[in-house]
C-alpha positions as CSV (number, residue, x, y, z in Angstrom):
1,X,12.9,15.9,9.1
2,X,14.6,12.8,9.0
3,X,11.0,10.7,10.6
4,X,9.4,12.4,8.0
5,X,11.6,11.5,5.2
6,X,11.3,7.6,6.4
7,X,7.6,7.9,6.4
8,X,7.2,9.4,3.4
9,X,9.1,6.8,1.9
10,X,7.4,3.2,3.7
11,X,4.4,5.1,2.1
12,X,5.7,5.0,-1.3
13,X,7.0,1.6,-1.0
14,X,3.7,0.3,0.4
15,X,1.7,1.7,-2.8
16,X,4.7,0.2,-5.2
17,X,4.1,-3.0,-3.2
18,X,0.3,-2.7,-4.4
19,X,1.2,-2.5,-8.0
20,X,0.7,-5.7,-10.3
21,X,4.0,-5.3,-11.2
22,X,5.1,-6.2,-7.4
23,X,3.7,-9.8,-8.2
24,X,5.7,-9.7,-11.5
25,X,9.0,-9.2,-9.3
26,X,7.9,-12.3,-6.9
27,X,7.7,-14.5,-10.1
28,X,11.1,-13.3,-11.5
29,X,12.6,-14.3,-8.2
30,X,11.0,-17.8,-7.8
31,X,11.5,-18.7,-11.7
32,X,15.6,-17.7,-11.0
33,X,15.2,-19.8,-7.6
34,X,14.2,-22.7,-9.3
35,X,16.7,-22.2,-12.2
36,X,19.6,-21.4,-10.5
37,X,19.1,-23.8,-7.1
38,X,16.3,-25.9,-7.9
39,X,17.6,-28.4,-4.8
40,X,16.7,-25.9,-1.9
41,X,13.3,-25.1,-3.2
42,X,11.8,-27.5,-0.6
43,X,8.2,-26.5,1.5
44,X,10.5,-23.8,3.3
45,X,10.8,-22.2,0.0
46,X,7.4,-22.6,-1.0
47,X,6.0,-21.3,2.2
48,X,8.1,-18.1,1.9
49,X,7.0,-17.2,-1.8
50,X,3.2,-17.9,-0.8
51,X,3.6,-15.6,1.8
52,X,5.0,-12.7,0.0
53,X,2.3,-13.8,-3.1
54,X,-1.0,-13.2,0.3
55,X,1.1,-10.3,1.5
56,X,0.7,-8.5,-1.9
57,X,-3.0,-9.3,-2.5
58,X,-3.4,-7.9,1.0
59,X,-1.5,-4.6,0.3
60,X,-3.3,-4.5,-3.3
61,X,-6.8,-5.4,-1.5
62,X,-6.1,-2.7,0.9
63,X,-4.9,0.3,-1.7
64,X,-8.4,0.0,-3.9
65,X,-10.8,-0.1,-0.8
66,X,-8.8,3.0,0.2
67,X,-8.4,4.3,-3.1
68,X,-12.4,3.5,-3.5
69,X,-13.3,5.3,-0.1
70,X,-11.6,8.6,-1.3
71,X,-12.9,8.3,-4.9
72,X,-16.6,8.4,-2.8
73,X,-15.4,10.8,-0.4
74,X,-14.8,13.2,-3.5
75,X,-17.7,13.0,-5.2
76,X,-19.4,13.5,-2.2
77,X,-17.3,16.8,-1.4
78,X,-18.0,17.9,-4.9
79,X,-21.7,17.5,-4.7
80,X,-22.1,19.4,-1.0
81,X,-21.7,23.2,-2.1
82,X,-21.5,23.3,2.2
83,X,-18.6,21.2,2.4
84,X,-15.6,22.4,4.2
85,X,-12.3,22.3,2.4
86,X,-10.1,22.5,5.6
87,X,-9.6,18.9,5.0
88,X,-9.3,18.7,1.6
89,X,-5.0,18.1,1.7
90,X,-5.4,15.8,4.6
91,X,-4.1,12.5,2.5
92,X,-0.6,14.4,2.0
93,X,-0.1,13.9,5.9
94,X,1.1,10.7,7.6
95,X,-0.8,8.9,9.6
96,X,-0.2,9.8,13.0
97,X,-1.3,13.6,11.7
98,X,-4.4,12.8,10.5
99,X,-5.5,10.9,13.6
100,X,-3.9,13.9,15.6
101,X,-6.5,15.9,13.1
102,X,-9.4,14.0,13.8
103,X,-9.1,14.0,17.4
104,X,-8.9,17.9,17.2
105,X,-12.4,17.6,14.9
């Protein structure tokens, strides 16, 4: 319970972390960095909020392909009168569960 709990949750964050307002929140923070401390912004600083700015464009790059694959995987479903529904809950699982479900396919 408590594994699936945590999982459930890191899945959440990672699509609040796609958001646009995610990359609102990293702008926030370095506009009060360079208000409040200006003198320790240095390339240290700069280095850090470029990574978080690539990690979000990942995570957001990531959530539309996948949210683009299912959007096609529906339409397909819809249009294939001889297409099975066993599946058709399988993105409520985590992960490992859905690999463990293909491998049983």
């Amino acid at each position: 319970m408590a594994s699936s709990l945590i999982r459930s949750t890191l899945t959440k964050i990672g699509v609040l972390t796609a958001h646009p307002a995610a990359f609102m929140i990293v702008f926030v923070y370095t506009a009060a960095w360079l208000i409040f401390e200006p003198e320790t912004f240095d390339w240290h600083g700069f280095a850090t909020i470029a990574t978080w700015l690539m990690t979000l464009f990942i995570q957001r790059a990531e959530h539309r392909d996948t949210q683009a694959i299912h959007a096609k995987l529906d339409e397909l479903l819809k249009a294939d009168d001889a297409a099975s529904t066993d599946l058709k809950d399988v993105d409520e699982e985590e992960p490992e569960e859905i690999e463990e479900t293909r491998e049983q396919q």
